[in-house]
C-alpha positions, 0 to 999 in steps of 0.5 A: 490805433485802437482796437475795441473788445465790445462786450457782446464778443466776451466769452463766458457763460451762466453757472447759477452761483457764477455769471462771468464773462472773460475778455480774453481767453479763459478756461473752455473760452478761446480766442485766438485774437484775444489771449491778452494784452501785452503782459495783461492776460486776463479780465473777468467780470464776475457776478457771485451770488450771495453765499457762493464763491470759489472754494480754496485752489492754487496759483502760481507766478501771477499777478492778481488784482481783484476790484470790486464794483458791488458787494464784497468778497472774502479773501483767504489764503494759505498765507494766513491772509483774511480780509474783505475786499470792498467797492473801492479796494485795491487788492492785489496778489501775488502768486509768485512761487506758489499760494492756495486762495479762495474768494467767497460772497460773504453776504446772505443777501446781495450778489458781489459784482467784480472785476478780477485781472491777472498780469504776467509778473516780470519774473518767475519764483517771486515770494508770494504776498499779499496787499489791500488799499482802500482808495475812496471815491473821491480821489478818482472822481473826475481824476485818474487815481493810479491804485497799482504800480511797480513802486507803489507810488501815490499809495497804490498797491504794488505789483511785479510788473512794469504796468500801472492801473489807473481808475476813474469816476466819470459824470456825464461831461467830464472829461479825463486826459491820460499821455501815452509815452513812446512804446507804451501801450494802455488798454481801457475797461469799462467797468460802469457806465458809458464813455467816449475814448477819443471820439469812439462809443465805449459801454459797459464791458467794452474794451479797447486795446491802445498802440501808436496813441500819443493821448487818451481823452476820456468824455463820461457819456452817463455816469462811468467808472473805468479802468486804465492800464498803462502798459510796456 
């Protein structure tokens, strides 16, 4: 089964500095068919303005993974952590007993274009941390390039969490297979581009949730970058 989020159906808004859109439930949006996705409880598409960001605040027992598209964004936290994240990167952390972070568009000139999830850890309390890969083009060109897992295998940051965060660069044609094992679920993001998800038209900013599948074929339609979780 499969269960399409279409863009258009985001929450969100418009806030000069800020252009956001929040697939489930988020701040003042609230969707009660769309609180998350198994432990997947937030994806929020943001378009920061050059030289805007948000300013230092607090998190607690969650795991966040903030991909970016366009631009960059730098990250510091009450960790000591200082660090530009750029297209390609996999960042992820973890705020566990307790962290402050701010992320803020480093450049004069250019909007930073990101994805930011968040998933439920599987335990509370942990020691917050902090991690940051590169994973360039190449290695997810016409490929799954798994970027986040629980053990941080093939390289991929580690999260505490029983999922698994895929990404793939798509040209028109390509295509990409992915097995579901039995009671595991995924949910696909369309990050760019346009795709076909076992025959269904998926475009930017869609989402699909996946139960009961027992294969994924992703086909590009134009050229696409996704985003596939794999989920208890």
């Amino acid at each position: 089964m499969i269960n399409i989020r279409r863009s258009e159906d985001r929450g969100g808004g418009d806030y000069g500095w800020l252009n956001t859109r929040y697939t489930f439930s988020f701040n003042t949006f609230h969707d009660p068919k769309f609180m998350g996705f198994r432990s997947l409880r937030v994806i929020n598409e943001d378009h920061v303005a050059a030289g805007q960001g948000f300013p230092m605040h607090p998190h607690r027992d969650m795991e966040i993974i903030t991909y970016i598209l366009e631009g960059a964004l730098e990250h510091k936290d009450s960790l000591g952590t200082g660090s530009v994240i750029r297209p390609g990167d996999g960042q992820r952390m973890s705020a566990g007993s307790g962290i402050r972070h701010s992320e803020a568009n480093p450049s004069k000139t250019d909007a930073a274009h990101l994805l930011q999830m968040w998933i439920l850890p599987d335990r509370e309390g942990i020691k917050p941390s902090y991690e940051q890969k590169a994973f360039p083009s190449e290695e997810k060109r016409g490929k799954l390039r798994l970027i986040a897992s629980p053990d941080g295998k093939d390289g991929s940051v580690t999260i505490h969490q029983d999922a698994r965060l895929y990404v793939t660069l798509l040209a028109p044609g390509e295509t990409v297979t992915q097995a579901i094992e039995p009671n595991r679920h995924a949910w696909l993001q369309v990050a760019k581009g346009s795709v076909e998800l076992n025959g269904e038209r998926l475009k930017q900013g869609d989402g699909a949730a996946v139960s009961d599948e027992r294969e994924l074929t992703l086909e590009g339609t134009e050229d696409a970058e996704v985003l596939l979780f794999d989920l208890a």
